[in-house]
C-alpha positions as CSV (number, residue, x, y, z in Angstrom):
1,X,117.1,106.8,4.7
2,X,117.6,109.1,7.5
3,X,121.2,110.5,6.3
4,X,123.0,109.9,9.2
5,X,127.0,109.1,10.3
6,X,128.1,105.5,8.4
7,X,129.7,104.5,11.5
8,X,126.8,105.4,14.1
9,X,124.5,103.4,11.6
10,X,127.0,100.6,11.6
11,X,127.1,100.4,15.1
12,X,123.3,100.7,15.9
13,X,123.0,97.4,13.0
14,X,125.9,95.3,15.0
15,X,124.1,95.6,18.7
16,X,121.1,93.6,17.6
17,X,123.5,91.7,15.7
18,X,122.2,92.7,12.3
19,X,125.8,93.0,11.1
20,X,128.3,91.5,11.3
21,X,131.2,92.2,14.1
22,X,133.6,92.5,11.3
23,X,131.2,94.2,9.0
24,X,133.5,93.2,5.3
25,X,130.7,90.9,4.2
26,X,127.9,93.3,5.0
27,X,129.1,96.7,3.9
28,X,131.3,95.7,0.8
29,X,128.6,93.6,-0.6
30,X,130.6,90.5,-0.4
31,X,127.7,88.6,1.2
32,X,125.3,90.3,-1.3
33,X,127.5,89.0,-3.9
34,X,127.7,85.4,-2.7
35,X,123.8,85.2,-2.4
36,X,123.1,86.0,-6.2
37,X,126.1,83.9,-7.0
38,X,123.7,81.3,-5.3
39,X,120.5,82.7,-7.2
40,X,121.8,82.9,-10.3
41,X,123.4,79.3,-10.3
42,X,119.1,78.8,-9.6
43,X,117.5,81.0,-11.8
44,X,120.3,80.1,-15.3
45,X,120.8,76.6,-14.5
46,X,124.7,77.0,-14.4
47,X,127.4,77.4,-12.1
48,X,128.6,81.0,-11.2
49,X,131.9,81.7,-11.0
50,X,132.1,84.3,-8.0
51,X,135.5,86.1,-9.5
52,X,133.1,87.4,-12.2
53,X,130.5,89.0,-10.0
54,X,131.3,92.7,-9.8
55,X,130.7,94.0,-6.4
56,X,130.5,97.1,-4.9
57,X,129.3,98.1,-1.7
58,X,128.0,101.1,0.2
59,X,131.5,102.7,1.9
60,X,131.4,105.5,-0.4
61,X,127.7,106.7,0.1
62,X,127.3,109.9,1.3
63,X,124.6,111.7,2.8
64,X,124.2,114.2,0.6
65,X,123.8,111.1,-2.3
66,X,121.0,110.2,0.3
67,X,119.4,113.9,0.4
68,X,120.1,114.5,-3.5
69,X,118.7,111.2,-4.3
70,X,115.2,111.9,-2.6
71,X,115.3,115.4,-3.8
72,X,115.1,113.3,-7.7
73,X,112.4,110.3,-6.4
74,X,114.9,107.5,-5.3
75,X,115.8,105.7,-2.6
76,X,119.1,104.6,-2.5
77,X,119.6,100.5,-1.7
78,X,122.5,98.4,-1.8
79,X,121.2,95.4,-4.8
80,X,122.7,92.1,-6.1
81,X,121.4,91.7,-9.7
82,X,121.1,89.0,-12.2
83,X,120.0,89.0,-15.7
84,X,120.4,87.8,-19.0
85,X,121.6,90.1,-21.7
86,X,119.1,91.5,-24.2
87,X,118.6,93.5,-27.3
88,X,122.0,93.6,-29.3
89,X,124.0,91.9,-26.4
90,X,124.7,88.7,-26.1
91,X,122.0,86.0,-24.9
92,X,124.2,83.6,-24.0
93,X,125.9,85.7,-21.4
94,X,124.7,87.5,-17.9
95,X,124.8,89.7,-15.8
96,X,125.7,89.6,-12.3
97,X,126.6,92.8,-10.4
98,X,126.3,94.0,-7.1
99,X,126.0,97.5,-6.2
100,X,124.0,100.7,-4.4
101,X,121.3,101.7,-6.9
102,X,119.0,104.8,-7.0
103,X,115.9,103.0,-6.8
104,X,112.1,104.9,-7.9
105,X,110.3,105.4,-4.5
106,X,107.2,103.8,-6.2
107,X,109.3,100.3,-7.1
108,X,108.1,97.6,-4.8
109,X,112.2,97.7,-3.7
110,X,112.1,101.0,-2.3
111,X,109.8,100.5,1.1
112,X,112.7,97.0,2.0
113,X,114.0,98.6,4.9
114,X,115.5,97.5,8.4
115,X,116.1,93.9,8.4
116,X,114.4,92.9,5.6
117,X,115.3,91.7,2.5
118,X,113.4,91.0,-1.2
119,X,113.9,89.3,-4.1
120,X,112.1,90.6,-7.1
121,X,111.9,88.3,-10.0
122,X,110.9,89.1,-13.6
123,X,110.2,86.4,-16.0
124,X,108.1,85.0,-19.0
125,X,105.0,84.9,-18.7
126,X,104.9,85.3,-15.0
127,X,105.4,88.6,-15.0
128,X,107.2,90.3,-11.6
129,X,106.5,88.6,-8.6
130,X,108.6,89.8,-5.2
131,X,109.5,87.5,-1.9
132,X,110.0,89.2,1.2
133,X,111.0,88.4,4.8
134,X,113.7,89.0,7.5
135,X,116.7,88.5,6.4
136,X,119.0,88.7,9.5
137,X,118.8,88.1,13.2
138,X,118.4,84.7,15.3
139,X,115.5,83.2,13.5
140,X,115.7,83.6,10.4
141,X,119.4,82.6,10.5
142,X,118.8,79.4,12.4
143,X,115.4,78.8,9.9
144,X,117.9,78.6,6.5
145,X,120.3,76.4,8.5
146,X,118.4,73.9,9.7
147,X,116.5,74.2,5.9
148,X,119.9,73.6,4.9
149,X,120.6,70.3,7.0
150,X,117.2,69.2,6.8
151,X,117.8,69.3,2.5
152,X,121.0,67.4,3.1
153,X,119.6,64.9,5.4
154,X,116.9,64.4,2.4
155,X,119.2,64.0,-0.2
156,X,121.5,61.2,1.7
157,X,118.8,59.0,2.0
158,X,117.7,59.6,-1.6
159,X,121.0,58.5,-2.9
160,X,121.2,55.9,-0.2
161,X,118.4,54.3,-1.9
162,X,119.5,54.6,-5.4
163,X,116.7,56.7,-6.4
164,X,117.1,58.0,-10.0
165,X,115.3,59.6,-12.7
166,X,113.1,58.3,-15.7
167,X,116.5,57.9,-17.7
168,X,118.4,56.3,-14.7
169,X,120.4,58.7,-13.9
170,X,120.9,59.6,-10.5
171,X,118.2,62.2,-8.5
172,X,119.6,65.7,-8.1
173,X,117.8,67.6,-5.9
174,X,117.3,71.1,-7.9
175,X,119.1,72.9,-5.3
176,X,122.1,70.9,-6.0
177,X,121.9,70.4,-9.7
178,X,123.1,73.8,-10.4
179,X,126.8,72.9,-9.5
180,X,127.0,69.6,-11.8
181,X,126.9,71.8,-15.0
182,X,129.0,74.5,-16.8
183,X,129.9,77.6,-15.6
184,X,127.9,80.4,-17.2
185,X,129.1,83.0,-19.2
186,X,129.2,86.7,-17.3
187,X,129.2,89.6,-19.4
188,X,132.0,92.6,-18.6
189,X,130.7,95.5,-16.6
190,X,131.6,97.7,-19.5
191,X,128.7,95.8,-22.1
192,X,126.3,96.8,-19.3
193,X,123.5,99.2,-20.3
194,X,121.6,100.9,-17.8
195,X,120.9,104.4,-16.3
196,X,123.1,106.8,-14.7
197,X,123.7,109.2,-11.6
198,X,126.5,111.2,-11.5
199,X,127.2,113.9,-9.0
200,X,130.3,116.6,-10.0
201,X,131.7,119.6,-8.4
202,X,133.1,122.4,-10.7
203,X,134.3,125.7,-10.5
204,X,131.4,127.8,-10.5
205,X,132.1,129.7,-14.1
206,X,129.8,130.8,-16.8
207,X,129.4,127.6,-19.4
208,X,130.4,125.0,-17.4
209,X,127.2,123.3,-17.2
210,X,127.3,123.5,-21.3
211,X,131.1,121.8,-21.5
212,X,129.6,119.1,-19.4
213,X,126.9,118.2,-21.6
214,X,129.1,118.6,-24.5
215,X,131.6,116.2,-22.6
216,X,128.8,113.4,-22.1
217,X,126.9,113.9,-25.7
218,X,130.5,113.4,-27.3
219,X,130.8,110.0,-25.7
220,X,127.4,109.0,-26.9
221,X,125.6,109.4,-23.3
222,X,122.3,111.0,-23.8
223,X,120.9,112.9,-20.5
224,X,118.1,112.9,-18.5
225,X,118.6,115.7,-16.4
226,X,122.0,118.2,-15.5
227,X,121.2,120.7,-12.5
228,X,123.2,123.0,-10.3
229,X,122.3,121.7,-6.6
230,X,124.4,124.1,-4.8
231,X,127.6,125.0,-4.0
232,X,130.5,123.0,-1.6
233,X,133.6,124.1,-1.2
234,X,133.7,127.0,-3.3
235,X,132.5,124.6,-6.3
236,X,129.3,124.4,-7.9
237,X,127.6,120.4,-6.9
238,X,125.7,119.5,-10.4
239,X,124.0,116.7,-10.6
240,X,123.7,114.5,-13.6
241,X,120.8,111.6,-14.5
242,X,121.6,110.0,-17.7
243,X,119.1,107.7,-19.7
244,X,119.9,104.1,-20.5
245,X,123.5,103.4,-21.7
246,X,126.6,101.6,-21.9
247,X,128.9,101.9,-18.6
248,X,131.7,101.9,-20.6
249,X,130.6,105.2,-22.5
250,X,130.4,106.3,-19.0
251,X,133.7,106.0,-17.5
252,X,135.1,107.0,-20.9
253,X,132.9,110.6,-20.0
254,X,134.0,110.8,-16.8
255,X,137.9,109.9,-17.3
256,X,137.0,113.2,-20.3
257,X,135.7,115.3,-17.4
258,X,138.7,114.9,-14.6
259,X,140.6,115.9,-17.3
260,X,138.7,119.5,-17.7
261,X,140.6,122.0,-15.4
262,X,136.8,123.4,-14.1
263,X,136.3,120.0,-13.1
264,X,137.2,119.9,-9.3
265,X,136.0,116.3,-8.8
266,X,133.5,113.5,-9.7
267,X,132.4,112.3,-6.5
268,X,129.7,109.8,-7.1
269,X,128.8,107.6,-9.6
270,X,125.6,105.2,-9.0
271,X,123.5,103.2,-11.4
272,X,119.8,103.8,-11.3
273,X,117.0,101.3,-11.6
């Protein structure tokens, strides 16, 4: 939120002991990714294979991604998602990515901040509901792990005493369940369909803004918005938002544009919510 250093931030997180000493977990989403591993065995009633889950984290963002990002009415937060395909896709298969998202200030996950964390949850009929708490420090580290021994403890005794459901077989407790079935199904990163922000710097030359859109409309991404920030570097920064499509159409775009000669670079590219 504040645009500052990466590694001053990182620091100022460790002292309290918000992250980790050796931050991998934390900053590359790997802990991210484990947890809706863990939510999604929950949520689909399958077990996750963690290979499958792409993960990014937030190395790569910048502070003027932080500034531009405002600038368009998004926050910027690191999110592990999980969801079943829908229209054309596949039903059968999910999706399970982690990865900073440009998120609309007025979304209930744009005001987690500090040490808190959310999970928002959309369903049928419930609608959206949203849980939110600490999720780092002393406390509410030592609170899931003594949860955890305490549901252990529990389910040794039930299967001490041969407890076991109305068809006799044995009592799962629905924590555990999860990892007694199949392995779901996760859907390539390519398949996924969602919205786009892409931030370029090119030569600063009449039309270029024009061979950009051409670029992206010829690969089937329709956009939202192209500006001209500013200029870095002798370049011209343009910012692109697209509207919902495939990633794959993406990359093919953007693999198109570092080809173009007025194409300096292709700094960032982040999904938005």
């Amino acid at each position: 939120n504040e645009g500052g250093d990466f590694e001053v931030i990182l620091k100022g997180a460790q002292d309290p002991g918000y992250a980790e000493a050796a931050p991998t977990a934390d900053v590359d989403g790997l802990d991210a990714a484990d947890k809706i591993a863990i939510l999604a065995s929950l949520a689909f009633g399958g077990k996750i294979n963690l290979d499958g889950v792409y993960c990014e984290g937030i190395r790569n963002i910048t502070a003027e991604d932080i500034a531009y990002a405002q600038r368009l009415g998004f926050v910027i937060k690191l999110l592990a998602t999980a969801k079943r395909q829908s229209g054309d896709q596949d039903p059968e298969q999910l999706q399970i990515r982690v990865h900073p998202t440009l998120v609309p200030v007025e979304h209930p996950l744009a005001n987690v901040n500090d040490v808190f964390n959310a999970i928002f949850v959309e369903g049928d009929p419930i609608g959206q509901v949203m849980f939110y708490g600490p999720g780092a420090g002393s406390g509410p580290t030592a609170s899931a792990v003594v949860s955890d021994i305490l549901n252990i403890a529990a389910l040794l005794k039930v299967e001490r005493h041969g407890s076991t459901q109305f068809d006799g077989t044995p009592m799962l407790d629905p924590l555990l369940a999860p990892s007694h079935q199949h392995y779901c199904s996760i859907a390539p990163m390519d398949g996924v369909v969602t919205r786009f922000y892409i931030r370029l710097l090119a030569k600063d030359r009449p039309g270029v803004i024009g061979r950009i859109g051409t670029c992206f409309g010829q690969h089937d991404v329709s956009l939202e918005s192209i500006v001209q920030i500013g200029q870095r570097n002798q370049c011209a920064e343009i910012v692109v938002v697209t509207h919902e499509v495939r990633e794959g159409n993406v990359r093919q775009a953007i693999d198109a544009l570092n080809g173009y000669e007025a194409i300096a670079s292709v700094p960032s590219v982040l999904r938005v919510l």
